[in-house]
N, C-alpha and C positions, 0 to 999 in steps of 0.2 A: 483150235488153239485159244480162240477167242473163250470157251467154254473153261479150259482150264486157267487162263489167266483170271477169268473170275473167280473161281474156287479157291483161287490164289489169292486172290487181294481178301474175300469174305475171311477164308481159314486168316489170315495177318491181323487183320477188323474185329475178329473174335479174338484172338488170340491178345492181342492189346488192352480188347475191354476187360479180358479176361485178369492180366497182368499190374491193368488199372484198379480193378474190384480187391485183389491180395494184398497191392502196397498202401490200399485206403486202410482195409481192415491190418493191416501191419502196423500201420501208424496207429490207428487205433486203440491198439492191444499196445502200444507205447504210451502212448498217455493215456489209457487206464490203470497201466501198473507205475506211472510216474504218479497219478493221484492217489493209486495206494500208498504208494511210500507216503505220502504227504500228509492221508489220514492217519495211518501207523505215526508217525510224529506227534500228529496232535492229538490221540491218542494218549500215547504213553505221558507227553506234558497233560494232559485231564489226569492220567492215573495218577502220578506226582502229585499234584495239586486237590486231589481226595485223599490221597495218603497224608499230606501234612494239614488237611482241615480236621481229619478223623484223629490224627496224631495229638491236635490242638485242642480239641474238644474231650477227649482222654484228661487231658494234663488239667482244663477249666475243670472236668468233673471231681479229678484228684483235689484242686484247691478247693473247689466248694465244698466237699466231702470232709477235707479238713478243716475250713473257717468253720462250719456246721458243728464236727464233733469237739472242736476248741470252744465254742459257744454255749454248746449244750453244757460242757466240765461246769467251766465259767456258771452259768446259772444254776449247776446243782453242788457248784460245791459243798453246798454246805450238809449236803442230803448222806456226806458219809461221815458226820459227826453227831448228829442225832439219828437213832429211827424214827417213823411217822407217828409211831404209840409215844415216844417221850416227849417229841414236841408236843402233842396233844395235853399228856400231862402236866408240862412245863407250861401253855396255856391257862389252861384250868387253876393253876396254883395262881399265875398271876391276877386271875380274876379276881380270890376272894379278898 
């Protein structure tokens, strides 16, 4: 009897450690998918937050693009009232 009440208490002893080892890794496997949610959050605010710097940098390139080709008009205006050859000539007349 004595024989079987030990096999008894061992088989309970394992079986506990056993039941202890599941609810460790149970809990576990709960807060590594509560930290997933958590990276997924921060995440998706990083992708936001690339999306409206690359949005931002679009729209500075658009204006630079513009003040540029408003700048270049501005300095060549004049380049579509003469050609290169008449100003040359228009030069040369004023020299003599």
């Amino acid at each position: 009897m004595k024989t079987i009440n030990k096999i008894s208490r061992d088989s309970r002893d394992e079986e506990d450690k056993s039941e202890t080892r599941v609810e460790n890794a149970h809990q576990k496997v709960e807060e590594l998918r509560k930290s997933l949610e958590e990276a997924e959050i921060v995440e998706e605010k990083e992708l936001d937050e690339l999306r409206e710097k690359k949005k931002w940098r679009k729209t500075v390139q658009k204006r630079a693009l513009f003040l540029a080709a408003d700048a270049m008009k501005e300095d060549n205006s004049d380049l579509g009232k003469y050609s290169y050859f008449e100003k040359q000539k228009s030069k040369c007349l004023f020299r003599k």
